[in-house]
C-alpha positions in Angstrom: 0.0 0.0 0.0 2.5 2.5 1.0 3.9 2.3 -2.8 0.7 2.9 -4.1 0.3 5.9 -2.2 3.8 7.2 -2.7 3.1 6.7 -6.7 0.2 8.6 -6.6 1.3 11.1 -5.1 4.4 11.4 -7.3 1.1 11.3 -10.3 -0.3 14.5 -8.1 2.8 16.3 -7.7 4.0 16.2 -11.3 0.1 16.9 -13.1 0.6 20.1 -10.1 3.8 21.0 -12.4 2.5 20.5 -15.4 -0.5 22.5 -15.4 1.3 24.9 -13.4 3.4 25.6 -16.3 0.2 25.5 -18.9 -1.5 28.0 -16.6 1.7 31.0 -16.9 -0.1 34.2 -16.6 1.3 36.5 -19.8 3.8 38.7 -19.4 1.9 41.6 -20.0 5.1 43.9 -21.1 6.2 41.8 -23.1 2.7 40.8 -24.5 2.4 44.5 -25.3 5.7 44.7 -27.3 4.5 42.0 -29.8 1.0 43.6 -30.1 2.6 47.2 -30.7 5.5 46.3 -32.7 6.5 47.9 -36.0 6.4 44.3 -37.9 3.1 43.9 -36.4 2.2 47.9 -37.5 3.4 47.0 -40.9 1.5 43.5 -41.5 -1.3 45.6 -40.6 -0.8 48.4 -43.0 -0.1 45.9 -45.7 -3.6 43.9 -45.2 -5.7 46.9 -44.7 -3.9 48.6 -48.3 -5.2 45.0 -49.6 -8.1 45.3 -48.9 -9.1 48.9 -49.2 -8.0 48.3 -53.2 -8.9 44.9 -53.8 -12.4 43.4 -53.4 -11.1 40.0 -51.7 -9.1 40.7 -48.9 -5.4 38.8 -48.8 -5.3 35.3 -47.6 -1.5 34.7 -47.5 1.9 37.5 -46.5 2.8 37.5 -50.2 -0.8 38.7 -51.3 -0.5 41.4 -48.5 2.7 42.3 -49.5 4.5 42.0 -46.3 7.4 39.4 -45.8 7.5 36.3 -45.0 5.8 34.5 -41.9 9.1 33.6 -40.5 10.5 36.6 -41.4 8.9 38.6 -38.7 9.8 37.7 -35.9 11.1 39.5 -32.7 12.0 39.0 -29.3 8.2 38.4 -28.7 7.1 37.0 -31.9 7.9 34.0 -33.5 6.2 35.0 -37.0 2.8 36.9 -37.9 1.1 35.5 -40.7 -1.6 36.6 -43.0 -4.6 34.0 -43.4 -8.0 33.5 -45.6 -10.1 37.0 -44.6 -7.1 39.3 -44.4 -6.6 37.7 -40.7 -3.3 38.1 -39.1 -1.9 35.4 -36.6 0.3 36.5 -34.1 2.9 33.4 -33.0 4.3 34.4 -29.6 7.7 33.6 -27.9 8.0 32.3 -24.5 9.2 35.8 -24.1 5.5 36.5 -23.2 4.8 33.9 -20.6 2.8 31.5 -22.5 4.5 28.7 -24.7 2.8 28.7 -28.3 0.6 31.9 -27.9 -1.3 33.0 -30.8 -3.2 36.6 -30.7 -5.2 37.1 -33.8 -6.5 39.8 -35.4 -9.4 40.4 -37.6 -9.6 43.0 -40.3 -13.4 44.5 -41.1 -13.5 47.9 -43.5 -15.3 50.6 -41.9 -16.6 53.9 -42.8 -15.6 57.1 -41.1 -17.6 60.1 -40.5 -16.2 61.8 -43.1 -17.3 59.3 -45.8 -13.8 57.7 -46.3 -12.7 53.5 -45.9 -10.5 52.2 -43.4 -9.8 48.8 -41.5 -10.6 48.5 -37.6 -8.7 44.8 -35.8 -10.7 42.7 -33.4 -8.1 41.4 -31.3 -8.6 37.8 -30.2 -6.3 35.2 -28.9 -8.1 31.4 -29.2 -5.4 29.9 -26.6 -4.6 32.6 -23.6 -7.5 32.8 -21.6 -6.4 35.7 -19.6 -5.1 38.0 -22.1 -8.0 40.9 -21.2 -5.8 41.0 -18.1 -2.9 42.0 -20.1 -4.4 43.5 -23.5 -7.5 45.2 -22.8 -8.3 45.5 -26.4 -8.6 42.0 -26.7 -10.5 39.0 -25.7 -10.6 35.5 -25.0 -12.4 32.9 -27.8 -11.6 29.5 -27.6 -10.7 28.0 -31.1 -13.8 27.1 -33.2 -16.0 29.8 -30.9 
């Protein structure tokens, strides 16, 4: 009996670790570096110019003209890539405090007051359930949500 209980215990203490280390907050610094970045600012430009002159918005880097995924990174961000809708996908660092964090954001064109076009993001993140905590502007949905 006692090496039954010492196993489970041994069970409890290392499923303690490991969601431990699943549940990391973010490193909210460092969270907004990658979200305020210039690659980020100029993935950004390049999907909205995309899709304020073309009818389908860019599905891919090369059709928003902006380098490639890997070719982004930073200290924070392990690429950005441009996917179907003109979506970006932000692929975090540990840097941030949460292994294999994506932050997403979605392009919609809006109309100003004045009459003229531009894009507005929705910032999501479908894996870091906490990230309101350390992004205001964006929110928590799970993947397929």
């Amino acid at each position: 009996m006692k090496r039954r209980t010492k196993l489970f215990a041994c069970l409890a203490a290392g499923a303690m670790f490991v969601s431990a280390g699943a549940m990391a907050a973010v490193n909210a610094n460092e969270l907004h570096l990658a979200l305020t970045s210039l690659r980020l600012a100029l993935v950004k430009m390049g999907v909205a110019n995309a899709m304020l002159s073309n009818p389908t918005p860019p599905s891919s880097n090369a059709e928003a003209h902006v380098a490639a995924p890997n070719r982004m990174s930073t200290a924070e961000i392990s690429s950005i890539l441009v996917s179907t809708g003109g979506v970006i996908n932000v692929y975090l660092t540990p840097a941030v405090g949460i292994t294999d964090g994506i932050v997403q954001l979605v392009p919609k064109i809006v109309t100003g007051k004045d009459g003229k076009k531009g894009v507005q993001y929705t910032c999501y993140s479908p894996n870091i359930a906490d990230i309101a905590a350390a992004a205001p502007e964006c929110s928590y949905r799970p993947a397929g949500k």
